[in-house]
N, C-alpha and C positions, 0 to 999 in steps of 0.2 A: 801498133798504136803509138802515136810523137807521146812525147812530154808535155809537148803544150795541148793536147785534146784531155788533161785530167784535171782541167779545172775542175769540173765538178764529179770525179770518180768517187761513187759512196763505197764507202767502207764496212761493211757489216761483220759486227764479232758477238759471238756467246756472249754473257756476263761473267764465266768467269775467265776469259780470255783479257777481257777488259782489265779484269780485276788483275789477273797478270803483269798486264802492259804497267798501271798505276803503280806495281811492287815493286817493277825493276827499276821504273823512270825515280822511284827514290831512296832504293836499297843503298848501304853503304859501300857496298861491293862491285855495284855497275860502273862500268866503264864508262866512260862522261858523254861520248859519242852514243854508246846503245841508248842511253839515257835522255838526250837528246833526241834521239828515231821516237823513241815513246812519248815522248808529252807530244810529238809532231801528228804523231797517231793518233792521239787523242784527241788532241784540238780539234782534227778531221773531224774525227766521231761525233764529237761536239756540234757540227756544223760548222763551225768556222770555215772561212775561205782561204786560199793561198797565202792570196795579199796581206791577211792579217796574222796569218801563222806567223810567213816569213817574219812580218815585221816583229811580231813579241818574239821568234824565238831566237832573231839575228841572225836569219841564214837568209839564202837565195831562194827565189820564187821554183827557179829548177827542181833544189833539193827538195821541196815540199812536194812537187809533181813528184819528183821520183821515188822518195818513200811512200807516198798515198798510192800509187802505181804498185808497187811490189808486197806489199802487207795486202792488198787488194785480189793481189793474185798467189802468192805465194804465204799467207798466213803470217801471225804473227813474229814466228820463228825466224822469219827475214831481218830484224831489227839486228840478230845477235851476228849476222854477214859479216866477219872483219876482214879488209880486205888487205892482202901485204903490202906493205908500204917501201918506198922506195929508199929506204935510209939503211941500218945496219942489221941483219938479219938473226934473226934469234942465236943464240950460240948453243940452245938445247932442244933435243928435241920433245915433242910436248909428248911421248912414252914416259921421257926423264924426269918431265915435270907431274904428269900425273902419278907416278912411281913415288916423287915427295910426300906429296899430298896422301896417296893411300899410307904409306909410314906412320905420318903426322896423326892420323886418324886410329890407325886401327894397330900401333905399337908403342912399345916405349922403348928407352933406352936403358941398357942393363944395370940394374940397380937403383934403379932412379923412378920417379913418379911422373915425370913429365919432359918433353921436351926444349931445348932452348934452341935460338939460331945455332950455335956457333955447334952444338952438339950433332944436331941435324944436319949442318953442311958438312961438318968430318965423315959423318956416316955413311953419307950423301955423294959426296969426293965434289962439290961446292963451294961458292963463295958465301959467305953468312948474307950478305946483300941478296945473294938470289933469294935466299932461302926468305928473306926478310920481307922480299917483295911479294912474292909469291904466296908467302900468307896473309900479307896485309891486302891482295888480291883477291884472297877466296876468304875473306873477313876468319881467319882464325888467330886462335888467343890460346896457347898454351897454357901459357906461365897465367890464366887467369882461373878462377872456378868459382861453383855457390854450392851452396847446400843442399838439398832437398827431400825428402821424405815422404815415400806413398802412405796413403794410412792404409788401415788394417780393418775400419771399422764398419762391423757386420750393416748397420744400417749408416755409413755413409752419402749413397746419396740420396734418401729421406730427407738426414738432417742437413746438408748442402743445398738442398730444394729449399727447407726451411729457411735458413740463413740468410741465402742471396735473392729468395723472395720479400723476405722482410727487408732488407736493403734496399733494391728495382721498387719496390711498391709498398710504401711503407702502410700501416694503416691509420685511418683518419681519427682525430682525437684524440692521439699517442703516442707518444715517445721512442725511440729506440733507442735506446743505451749499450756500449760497446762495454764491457768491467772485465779487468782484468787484476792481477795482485803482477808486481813487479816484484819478485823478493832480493833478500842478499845483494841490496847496492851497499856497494861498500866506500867506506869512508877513508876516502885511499892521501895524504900527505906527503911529497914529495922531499924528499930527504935535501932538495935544497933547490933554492929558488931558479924558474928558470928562466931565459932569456926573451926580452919582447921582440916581438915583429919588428922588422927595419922595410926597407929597400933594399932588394938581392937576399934576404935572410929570413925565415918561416919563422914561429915561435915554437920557442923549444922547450923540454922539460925534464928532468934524469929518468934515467930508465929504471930505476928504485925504490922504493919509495916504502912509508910506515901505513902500516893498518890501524884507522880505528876505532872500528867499530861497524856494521851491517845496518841498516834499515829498512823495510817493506813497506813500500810504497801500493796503497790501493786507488787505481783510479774509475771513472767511470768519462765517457768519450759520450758527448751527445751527438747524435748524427742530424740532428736539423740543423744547429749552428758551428759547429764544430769547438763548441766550449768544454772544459776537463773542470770534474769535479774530482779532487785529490787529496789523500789523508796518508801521513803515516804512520805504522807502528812499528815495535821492536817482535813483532810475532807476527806471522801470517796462520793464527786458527780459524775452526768459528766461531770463537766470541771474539773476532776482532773482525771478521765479515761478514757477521750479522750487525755489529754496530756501523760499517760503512751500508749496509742497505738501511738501517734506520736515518741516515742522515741522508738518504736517497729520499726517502718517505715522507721526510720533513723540508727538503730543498724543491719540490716541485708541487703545485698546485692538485688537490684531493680528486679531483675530478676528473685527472689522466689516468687513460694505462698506459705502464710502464713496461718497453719491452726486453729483454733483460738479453743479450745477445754473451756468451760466457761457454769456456772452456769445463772439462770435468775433471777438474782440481778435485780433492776428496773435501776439500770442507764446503764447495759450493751445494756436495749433495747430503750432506750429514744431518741426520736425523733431527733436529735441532734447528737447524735452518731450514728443513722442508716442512718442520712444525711451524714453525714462526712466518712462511711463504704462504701456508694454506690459511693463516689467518689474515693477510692482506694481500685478497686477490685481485689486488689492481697490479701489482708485479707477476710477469708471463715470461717464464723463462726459456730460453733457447739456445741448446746446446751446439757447439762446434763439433766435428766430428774428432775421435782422437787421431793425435799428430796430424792437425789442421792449424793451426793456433794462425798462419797466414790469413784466415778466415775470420777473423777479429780483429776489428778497424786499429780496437786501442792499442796493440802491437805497433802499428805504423808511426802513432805518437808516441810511445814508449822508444822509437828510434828515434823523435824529434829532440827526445828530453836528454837520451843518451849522447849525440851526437852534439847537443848545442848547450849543456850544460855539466855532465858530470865528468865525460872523458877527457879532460883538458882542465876539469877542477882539481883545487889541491886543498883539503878537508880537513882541520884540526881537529874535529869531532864528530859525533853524529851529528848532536844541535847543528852543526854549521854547514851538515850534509843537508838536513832537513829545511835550512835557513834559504838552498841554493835551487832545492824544488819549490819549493812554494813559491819563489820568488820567478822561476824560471812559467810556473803553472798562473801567475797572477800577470805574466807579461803577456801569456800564449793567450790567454782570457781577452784583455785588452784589443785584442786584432784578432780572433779566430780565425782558424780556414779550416773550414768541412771537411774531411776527404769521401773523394764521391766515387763510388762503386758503380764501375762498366761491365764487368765480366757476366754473362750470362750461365747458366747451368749448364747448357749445352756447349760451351765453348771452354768450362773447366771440363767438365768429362772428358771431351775429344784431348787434350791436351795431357791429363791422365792416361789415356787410353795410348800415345803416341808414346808416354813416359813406361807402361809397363812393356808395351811392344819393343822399344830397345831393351830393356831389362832381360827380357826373356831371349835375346837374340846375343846377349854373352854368356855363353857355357861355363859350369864355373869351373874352375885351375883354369882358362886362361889366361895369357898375359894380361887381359883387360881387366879382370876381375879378381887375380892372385891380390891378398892381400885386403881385397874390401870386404867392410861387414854389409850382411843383408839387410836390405829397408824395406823389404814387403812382409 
C-alpha cells in the first residue's frame, strides 16, 4: 500500500489506548517527536483530514500518511519507533543506562538518604551530565520528596464516602463548612531587619529570630463561596470551640443546615459539645477519617494564610500576630476563591490501594526501608 492511498486509512483504538496516546502526547517526560506521533494520531481519530493535521501540526502531508499507516497496522506502540540518527552515536550502552536508573530507584548511597548527580556518576564511573540527563529523561527527582500517611481508620472508607459525597453533591438548602483549629502559630520576631526585594536579589530575613508568644487560630471555610469565618484564642479547648460554633449559629441564616466537615480532635467530640450539638440540630457533623486531615478543604487555606502571610512575617506580639490574620482573612473575604473538589471515592481508593502495594513490596531491613518508621 503507497503513502498516498491513506488519505482516508481509519484508525480504530480501545479507549484506553486512546487514553494512552493523550498521556504521552503531554507527559513531561515524552520525547518531543513521540509526542508529536500522538496528537498526529489523534487528530486522525478525530476525523480530521491529512491536509489539516499537517497544517496545525507543521509537518508534511507524507508524515501524516505515514504515521496513520503504521499505528493502523502496527498499534499504538509504533509512535515510541526511534530511529538512529545519523549524527553522534550514543557513547553508552542502554544495559549502562538502564543499570542507572535501576540504582536510582531501588538504592542509595552508603550512609546517606538519597541520591545526587555527582554522587551517582562516581558510582556510575559517569559524567554527572549523563547522569543529569538521564533523569531529567525518565522525569526523576531525588533531592525532592512529600509526606504521606495511610490511615489506619477501622471505618475509613465509610467516612471517605461521606466526606467526598458531601463535596461532589452537596445537599440542597445547606451549607457545608470545612472547621478546623490551626494551633501554636507563633509569634515569631526577627532578631533584625531584613532586606527588600531588588532586581537580581530575593527578600531576605535572619535565620534567628525571638519568640512571642502562640495563638490558635479557629476557622471555618465555606464551600459555596469560598469565604473564611475566623477567630482567635490563646487556647484551643471546648469552651473556646463551642464559642466558635456559637458564632457559627449566629453568622448564618436559622433556616439552614449546617454541614460541619471536621477532623477528631478530642474537643470536637467532648461531652459538652456533643450536649450543646444535640440541642441545635441544624449542625450535621462529619468526621474525616484519622490521619486524613488532606480531606478537609480548610487545610488548603490554612496553607494559603501560611504561605502568604505569617512565614515571612516578623511579629512583636501576639496582638500584632492576630492583627496579621484578620487582616490577611478580611483581604481573602474581599475576592474569595472556592477550592473545588474533583477526586472521586474510587480514584482515592485506587491510589491508596497503589500506595499500600508499594509498601508491602519493601521487606523491612532493607536498604529502602532501614531507617523509616511505619505509617500503616
Amino acid at each position: 500500500m503507497s503513502l498516498m492511498s491513506n488519505e482516508g486509512l481509519a484508525i480504530k483504538l480501545a479507549p484506553v489506548e486512546r487514553s494512552q496516546l493523550e498521556q504521552w502526547a503531554t507527559a513531561q517526560g515524552t520525547p518531543q517527536q513521540v509526542a508529536l506521533r500522538c496528537r498526529i494520531v489523534l487528530a486522525a481519530i478525530a476525523g480530521e483530514d491529512n491536509v489539516a493535521i499537517a497544517q496545525e501540526q507543521g509537518v508534511s502531508r507524507p508524515t501524516v500518511q505515514l504515521w496513520r499507516k503504521r499505528v493502523h497496522e502496527g498499534g499504538i506502540g509504533e509512535v515510541w519507533q526511534i530511529a538512529p540518527g545519523r549524527g553522534r552515536k550514543p557513547h553508552y550502552r542502554q544495559a549502562k543506562l538502564d543499570e542507572i536508573i535501576q540504582a536510582t530507584l531501588q538504592s542509595k548511597p552508603a550512609g546517606m538518604t538519597h541520591w545526587s548527580c555527582r554522587l551517582m556518576a562516581e558510582a556510575q564511573g559517569v559524567s554527572k551530565n549523563t547522569v543529569n540527563r538521564l533523569w531529567q529523561l525518565h522525569n526523576l527527582k531525588p533531592h525532592l520528596s512529600r509526606t504521606f500517611k495511610l490511615s489506619r481508620d477501622a471505618k475509613f472508607l465509610e467516612k471517605l464516602t461521606d466526606v467526598v459525597g458531601l463535596y461532589l453533591n452537596p445537599p440542597e438548602k445547606a451549607l457545608v463548612l470545612c472547621l478546623d483549629e490551626k494551633s501554636q502559630i507563633q509569634a515569631l520576631d526577627r532578631t533584625q531587619p531584613g532586606l527588600p526585594l531588588k532586581k537580581g536579589r530575593c527578600g531576605t530575613w535572619t535565620h534567628d529570630y525571638k519568640r512571642n508568644g502562640t495563638t490558635t487560630l479557629f476557622a471555618a471555610l465555606n464551600m459555596l463561596d469560598g469565604k473564611v469565618i475566623g477567630e482567635c484564642h490563646a487556647r484551643h479547648r471546648h469552651q473556646e470551640w463551642l464559642r466558635f460554633l456559637r458564632r457559627l449559629d449566629r453568622e448564618f441564616p436559622s433556616n439552614l443546615k449546617l454541614h460541619l466537615v471536621m477532623d477528631n480532635y478530642g474537643t470536637h467530640k467532648e461531652p459538652h459539645v456533643q450536649s450543646w450539638l444535640k440541642r441545635h440540630p441544624r449542625f450535621i457533623c462529619h468526621f474525616v477519617p484519622t490521619s486524613s486531615s488532606w480531606l478537609n478543604l480548610v487545610e488548603r487555606w490554612f496553607r494559603e494564610l501560611t504561605d502568604k502571610a505569617i512565614r515571612r512575617g516578623s511579629f512583636v506580639s501576639v496582638p500584632d500576630l492576630k492583627h496579621a490574620i484578620d487582616a490577611f482573612i478580611n483581604s481573602w473575604n474581599d475576592t474569595p476563591k472556592p477550592f473545588i473538589w474533583t477526586a472521586t471515592v474510587e480514584e482515592i481508593v485506587e491510589k491508596i490501594a497503589r500506595a499500600r502495594a508499594k509498601m508491602e513490596q519493601i521487606k523491612p531491613g532493607s536498604s529502602l526501608s532501614r531507617g523509616k518508621k511505619s505509617v500503616l
